[in-house]
C-alpha positions as semicolon CSV with decimal commas, in nm:
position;residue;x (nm);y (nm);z (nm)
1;X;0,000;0,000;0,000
2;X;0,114;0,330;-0,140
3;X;0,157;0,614;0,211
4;X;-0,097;0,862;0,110
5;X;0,011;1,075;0,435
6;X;0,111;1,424;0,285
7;X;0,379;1,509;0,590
8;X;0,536;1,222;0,840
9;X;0,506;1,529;1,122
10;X;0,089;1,486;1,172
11;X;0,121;1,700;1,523
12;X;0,259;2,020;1,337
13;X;-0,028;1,968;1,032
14;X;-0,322;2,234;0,998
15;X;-0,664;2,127;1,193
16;X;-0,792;2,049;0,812
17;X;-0,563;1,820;0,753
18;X;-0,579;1,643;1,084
19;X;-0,938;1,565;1,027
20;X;-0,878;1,423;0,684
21;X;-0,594;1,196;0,805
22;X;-0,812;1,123;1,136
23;X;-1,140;1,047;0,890
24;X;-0,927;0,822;0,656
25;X;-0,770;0,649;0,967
26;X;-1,157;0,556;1,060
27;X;-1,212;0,470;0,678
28;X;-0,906;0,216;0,688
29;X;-1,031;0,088;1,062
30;X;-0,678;0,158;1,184
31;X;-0,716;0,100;1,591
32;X;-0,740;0,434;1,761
33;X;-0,964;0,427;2,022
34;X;-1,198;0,732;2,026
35;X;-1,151;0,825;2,367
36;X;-0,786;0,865;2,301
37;X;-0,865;1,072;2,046
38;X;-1,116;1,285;2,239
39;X;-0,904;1,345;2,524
40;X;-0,635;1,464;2,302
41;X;-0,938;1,702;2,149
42;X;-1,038;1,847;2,486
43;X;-0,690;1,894;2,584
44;X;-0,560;2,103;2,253
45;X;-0,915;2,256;2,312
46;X;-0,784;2,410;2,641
47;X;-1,096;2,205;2,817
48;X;-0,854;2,014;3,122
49;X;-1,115;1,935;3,315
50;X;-1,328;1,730;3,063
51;X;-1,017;1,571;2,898
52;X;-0,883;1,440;3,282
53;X;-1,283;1,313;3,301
54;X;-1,276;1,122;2,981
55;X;-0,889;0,934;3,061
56;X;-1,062;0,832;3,327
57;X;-1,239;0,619;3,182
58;X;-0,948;0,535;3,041
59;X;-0,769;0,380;3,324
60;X;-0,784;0,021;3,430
61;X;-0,986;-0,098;3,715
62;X;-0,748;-0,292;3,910
C-alpha cells in the first residue's frame, strides 16, 4: 500500500488536515480508540477538566 500521508510530522499539520488523516484512519479501521482521540481534542481545546474526566475512563480498574 502506497503512504498517502502528505507530511510524516501529523502534530505540526493544519486542523484540516488532521481531520482528513483522522477520517481516513476511521475509513481504513486503523485502531485508535476514540476516547484517546477525544481526550487529546479536549486537551488542545484548552478544556482540562473534561479531557482528565474522559482518561478516566481510560484507566484500568485494578
Amino acid at each position: 500500500m502506497a503512504n498517502s500521508c502528505p507530511d510524516p510530522d501529523a502534530w505540526a499539520w493544519a486542523p484540516a488536515l488532521q481531520l482528513w488523516h483522522l477520517k481516513r484512519c476511521w475509513a481504513l479501521e486503523c485502531d485508535i480508540d476514540p476516547m484517546i482521540l477525544r481526550a487529546r481534542q479536549l486537551r488542545h481545546q484548552g478544556a482540562l477538566p473534561q479531557a482528565s474526566c474522559v482518561e478516566q475512563e481510560l484507566l484500568p480498574l485494578f
